[in-house]
C-alpha positions as a printed NumPy array, in Angstrom:
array([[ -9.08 ,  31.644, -25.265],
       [-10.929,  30.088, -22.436],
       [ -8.769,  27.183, -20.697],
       [ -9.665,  23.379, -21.407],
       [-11.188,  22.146, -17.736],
       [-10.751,  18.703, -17.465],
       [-13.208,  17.884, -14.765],
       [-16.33 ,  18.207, -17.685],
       [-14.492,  16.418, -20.05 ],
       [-14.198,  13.694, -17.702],
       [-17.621,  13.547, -16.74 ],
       [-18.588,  13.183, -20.231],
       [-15.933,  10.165, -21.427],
       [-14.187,   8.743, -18.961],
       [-16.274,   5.388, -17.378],
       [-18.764,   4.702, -16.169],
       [-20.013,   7.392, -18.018],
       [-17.986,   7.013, -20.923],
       [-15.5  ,   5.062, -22.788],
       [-12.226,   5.894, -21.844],
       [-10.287,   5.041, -18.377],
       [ -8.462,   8.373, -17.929],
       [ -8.365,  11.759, -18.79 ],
       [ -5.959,  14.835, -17.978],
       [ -5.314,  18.273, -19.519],
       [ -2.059,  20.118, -18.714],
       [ -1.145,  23.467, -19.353],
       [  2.093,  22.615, -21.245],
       [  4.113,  19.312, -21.847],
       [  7.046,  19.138, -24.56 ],
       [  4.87 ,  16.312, -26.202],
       [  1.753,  14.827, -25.383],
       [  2.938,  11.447, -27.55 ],
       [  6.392,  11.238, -25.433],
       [  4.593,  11.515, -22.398],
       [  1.706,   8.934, -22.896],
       [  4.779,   6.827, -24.527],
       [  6.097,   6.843, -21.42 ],
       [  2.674,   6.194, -19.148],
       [  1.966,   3.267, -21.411],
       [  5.512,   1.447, -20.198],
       [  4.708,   2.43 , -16.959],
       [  1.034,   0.503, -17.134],
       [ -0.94 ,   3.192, -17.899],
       [ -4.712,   1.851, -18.911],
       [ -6.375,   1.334, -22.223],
       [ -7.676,   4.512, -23.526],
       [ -5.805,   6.899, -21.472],
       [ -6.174,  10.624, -22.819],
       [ -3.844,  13.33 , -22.595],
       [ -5.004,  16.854, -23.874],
       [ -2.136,  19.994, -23.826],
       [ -2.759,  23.579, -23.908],
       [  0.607,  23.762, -25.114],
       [  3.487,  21.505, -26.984],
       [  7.186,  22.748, -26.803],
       [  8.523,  19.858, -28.585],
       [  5.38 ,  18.43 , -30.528],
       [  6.841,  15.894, -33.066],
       [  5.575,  15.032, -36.37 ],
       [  6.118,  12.26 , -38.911],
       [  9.838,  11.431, -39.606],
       [ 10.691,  13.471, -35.913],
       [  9.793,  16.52 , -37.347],
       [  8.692,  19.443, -35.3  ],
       [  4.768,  20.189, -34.91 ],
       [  4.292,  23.625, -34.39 ],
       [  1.503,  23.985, -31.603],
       [ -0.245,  27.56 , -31.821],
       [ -2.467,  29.132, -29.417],
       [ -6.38 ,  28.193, -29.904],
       [ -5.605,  24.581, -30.976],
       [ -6.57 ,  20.81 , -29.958],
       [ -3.258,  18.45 , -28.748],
       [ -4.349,  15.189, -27.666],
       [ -3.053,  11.792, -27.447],
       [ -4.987,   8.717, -26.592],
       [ -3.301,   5.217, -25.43 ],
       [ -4.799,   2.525, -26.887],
       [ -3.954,  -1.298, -26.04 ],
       [ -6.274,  -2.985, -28.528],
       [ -5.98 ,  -7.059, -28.637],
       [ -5.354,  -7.414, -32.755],
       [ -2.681,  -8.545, -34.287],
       [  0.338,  -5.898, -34.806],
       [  0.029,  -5.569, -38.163],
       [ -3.257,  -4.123, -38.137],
       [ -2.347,  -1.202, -35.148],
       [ -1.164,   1.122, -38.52 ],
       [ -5.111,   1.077, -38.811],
       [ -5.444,   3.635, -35.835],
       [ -3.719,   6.575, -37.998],
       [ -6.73 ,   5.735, -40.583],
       [ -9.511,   5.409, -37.714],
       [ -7.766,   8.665, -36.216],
       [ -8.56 ,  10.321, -39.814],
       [-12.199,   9.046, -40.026],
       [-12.517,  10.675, -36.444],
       [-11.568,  13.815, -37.581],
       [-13.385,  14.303, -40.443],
       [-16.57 ,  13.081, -38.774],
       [-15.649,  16.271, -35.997],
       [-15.045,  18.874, -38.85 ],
       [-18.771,  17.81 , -40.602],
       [-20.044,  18.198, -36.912],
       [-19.194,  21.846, -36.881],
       [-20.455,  22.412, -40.393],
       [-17.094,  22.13 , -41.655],
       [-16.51 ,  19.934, -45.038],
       [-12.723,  18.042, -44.823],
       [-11.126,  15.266, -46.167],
       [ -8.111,  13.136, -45.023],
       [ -4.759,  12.976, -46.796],
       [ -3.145,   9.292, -46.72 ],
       [ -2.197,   8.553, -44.452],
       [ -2.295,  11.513, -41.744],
       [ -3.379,  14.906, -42.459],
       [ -7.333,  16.512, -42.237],
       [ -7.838,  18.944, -45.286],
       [-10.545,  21.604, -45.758],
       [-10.002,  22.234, -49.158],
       [ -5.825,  21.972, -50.257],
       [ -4.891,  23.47 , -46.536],
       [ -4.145,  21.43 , -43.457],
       [ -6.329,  21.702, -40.503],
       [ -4.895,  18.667, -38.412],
       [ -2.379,  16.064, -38.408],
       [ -2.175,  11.957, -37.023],
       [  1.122,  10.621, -35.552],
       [  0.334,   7.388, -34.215],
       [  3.589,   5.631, -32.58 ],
       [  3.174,   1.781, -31.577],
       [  4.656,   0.755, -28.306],
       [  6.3  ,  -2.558, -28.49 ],
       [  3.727,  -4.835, -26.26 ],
       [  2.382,  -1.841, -24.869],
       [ -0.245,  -0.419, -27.691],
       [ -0.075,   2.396, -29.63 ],
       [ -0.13 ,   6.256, -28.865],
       [ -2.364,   8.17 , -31.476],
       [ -1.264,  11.634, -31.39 ],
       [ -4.09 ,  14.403, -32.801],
       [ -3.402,  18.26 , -33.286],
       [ -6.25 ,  20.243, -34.446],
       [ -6.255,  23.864, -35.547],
       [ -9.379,  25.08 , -33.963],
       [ -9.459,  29.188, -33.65 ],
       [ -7.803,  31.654, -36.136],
       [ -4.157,  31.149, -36.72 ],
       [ -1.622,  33.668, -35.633],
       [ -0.212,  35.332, -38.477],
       [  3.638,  33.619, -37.839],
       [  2.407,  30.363, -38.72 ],
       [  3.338,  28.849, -41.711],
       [  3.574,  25.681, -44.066],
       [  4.766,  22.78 , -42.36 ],
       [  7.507,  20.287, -44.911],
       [  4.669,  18.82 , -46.545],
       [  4.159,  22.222, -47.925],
       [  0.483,  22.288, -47.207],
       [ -0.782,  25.803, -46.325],
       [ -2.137,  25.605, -42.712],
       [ -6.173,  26.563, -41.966],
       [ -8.113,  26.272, -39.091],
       [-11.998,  25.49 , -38.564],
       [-12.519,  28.895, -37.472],
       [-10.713,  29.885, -40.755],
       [-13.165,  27.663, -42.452],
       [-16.404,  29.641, -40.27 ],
       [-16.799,  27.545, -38.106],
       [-17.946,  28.981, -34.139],
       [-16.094,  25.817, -32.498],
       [-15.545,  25.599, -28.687],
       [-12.411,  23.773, -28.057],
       [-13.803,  21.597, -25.256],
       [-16.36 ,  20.674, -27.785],
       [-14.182,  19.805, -30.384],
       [-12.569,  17.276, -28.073],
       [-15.304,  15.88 , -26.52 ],
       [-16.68 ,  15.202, -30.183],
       [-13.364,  13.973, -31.647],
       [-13.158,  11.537, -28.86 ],
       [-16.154,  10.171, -28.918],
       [-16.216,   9.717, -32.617],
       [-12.579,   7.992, -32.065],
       [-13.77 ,   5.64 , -29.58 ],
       [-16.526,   4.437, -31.815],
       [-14.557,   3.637, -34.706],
       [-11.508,   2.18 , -32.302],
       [-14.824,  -0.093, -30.644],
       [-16.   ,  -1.153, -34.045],
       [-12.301,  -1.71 , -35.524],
       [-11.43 ,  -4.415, -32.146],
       [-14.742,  -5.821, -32.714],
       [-13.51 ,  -7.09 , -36.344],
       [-10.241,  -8.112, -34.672],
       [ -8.334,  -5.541, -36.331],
       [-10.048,  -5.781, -40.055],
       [-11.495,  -2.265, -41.03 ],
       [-14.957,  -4.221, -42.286],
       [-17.183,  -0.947, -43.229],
       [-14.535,   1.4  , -42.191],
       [-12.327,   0.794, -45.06 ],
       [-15.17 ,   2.094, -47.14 ],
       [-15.433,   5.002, -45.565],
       [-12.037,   5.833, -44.913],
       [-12.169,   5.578, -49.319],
       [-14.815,   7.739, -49.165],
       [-13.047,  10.452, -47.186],
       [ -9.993,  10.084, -49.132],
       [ -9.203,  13.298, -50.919],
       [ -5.423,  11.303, -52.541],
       [ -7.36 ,   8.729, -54.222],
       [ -7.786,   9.217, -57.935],
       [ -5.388,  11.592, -57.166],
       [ -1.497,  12.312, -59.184],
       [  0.997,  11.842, -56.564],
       [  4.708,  12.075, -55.671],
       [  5.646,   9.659, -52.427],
       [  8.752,  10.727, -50.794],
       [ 10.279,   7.082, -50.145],
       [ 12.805,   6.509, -47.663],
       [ 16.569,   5.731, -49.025],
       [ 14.724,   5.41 , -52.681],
       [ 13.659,   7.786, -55.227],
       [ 10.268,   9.1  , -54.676],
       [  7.427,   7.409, -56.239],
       [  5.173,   8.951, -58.702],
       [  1.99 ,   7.828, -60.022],
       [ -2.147,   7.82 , -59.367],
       [ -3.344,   6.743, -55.797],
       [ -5.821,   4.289, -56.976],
       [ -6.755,   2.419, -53.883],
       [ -6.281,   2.192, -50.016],
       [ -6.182,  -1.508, -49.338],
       [ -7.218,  -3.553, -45.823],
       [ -4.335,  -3.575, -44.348],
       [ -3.908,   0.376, -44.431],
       [ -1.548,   0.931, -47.358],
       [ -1.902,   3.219, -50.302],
       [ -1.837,   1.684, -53.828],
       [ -0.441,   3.834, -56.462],
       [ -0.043,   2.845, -60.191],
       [  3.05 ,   4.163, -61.647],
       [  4.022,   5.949, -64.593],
       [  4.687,   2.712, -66.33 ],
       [  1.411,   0.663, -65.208],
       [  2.869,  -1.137, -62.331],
       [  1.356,  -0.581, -58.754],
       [  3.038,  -0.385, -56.114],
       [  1.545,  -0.429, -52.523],
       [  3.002,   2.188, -50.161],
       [  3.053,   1.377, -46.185],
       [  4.906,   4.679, -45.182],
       [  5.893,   7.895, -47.067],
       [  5.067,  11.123, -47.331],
       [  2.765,  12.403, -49.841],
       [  2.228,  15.199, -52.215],
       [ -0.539,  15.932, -54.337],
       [  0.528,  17.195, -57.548],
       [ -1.594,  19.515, -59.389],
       [ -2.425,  18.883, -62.844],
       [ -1.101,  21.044, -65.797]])
């Protein structure tokens, strides 16, 4: 696996050739998040990027670990948009657009799960953990499985089967993969501040992309009983509408997940 060189990647996104105001790549780091958590108190500029060869403590949704094999993408990106705080859940959905605009790129066809996973087909090729810094921003956090997975890794709590893009055939270089996912990311992130936080056209294609809606579901609720129903709708402000068993819908900010399969 060739090493990520930062000094390219720079060249190509960071201003004035590109949109972002910093990049780095380290060798290792126990999580890119925690780290760019902690630039952003310390002043750190809009759209600062962070890439890792290697997480020892990557962190999922809910603190979970995120397991970080060899031959994938970890990336977070600082963002300090000026829109109102209720709309910064957005960047988890603009983060999912991004990614499934990168797979098509390298020929290979994805969806996203609501709110934060990439799926080529019912396995999981990437995951979204976007963590909001009080009056600093928000860190989006982006793993990608890129090369062939070693043979130790397995399903993550959601219970999704992991899969790479390599896994799906596609010849992706790394550096590529991150130069595309970031530019795609800054696009949408551009277009989203432009509408002051309101998806406008995005929200359509965020539906589009959607493999949960139309979808029977179970949502794992926090301190509740989890929800089931049909995921009927992603509304503006981010949050997943499922109808219930009984007719009623309910509209889901946070939860995990699960498509159930149909007997």
């Amino acid at each position: 696996m060739t090493p990520l060189d930062a000094g390219p990647l720079r060249a190509r996104l960071v201003a004035p050739h590109g949109p972002y105001a910093a990049l780095d790549v380290v060798a290792s780091t126990g999580s890119t998040n925690v780290d760019l958590v902690a630039a952003a108190r310390d002043g750190a500029p809009d759209r600062t990027v962070l890439i890792a060869e290697e997480q020892t403590a990557g962190q999922g949704r809910r603190g979970r670990g995120w397991v970080s094999p060899g031959g994938g993408l970890y990336l977070s990106v600082l963002l300090r948009p000026d829109v109102p705080p209720a709309r910064l859940p957005w960047t988890t959905l603009l983060a999912g657009v991004a990614l499934v605009r990168t797979a098509r790129a390298f020929g290979v066809e994805a969806a996203v799960k609501w709110p934060n996973d990439l799926l080529v087909g019912e396995a999981k090729a990437a995951g979204v953990l976007a963590e909001t810094v009080v009056g600093q921003g928000v860190v989006v956090g982006i793993g990608v499985n890129v090369g062939r997975l070693p043979a130790e890794v397995r399903p993550g709590p959601g219970g999704l089967p992991p899969t790479s893009f390599a896994e799906a055939g596609a010849d992706a270089d790394r550096a590529e993969v991150a130069a595309t996912l970031l530019t795609e990311l800054a696009a949408l992130d551009a277009a989203w501040r432009a509408g002051g936080g309101e998806p406008g056209p995005l929200l359509d294609e965020y539906r589009a992309h959607c493999a949960t809606l139309g979808k029977p579901v179970r949502v794992e609720l926090a301190g509740s009983a989890p929800l089931l129903g049909t995921a009927v709708d992603v509304r503006a402000d981010g949050t997943l509408v499922v109808r219930g068993e009984a007719g009623d819908e309910h509209a889901v900010s946070a939860g995990d997940v699960v498509h159930l399969r149909v007997r």
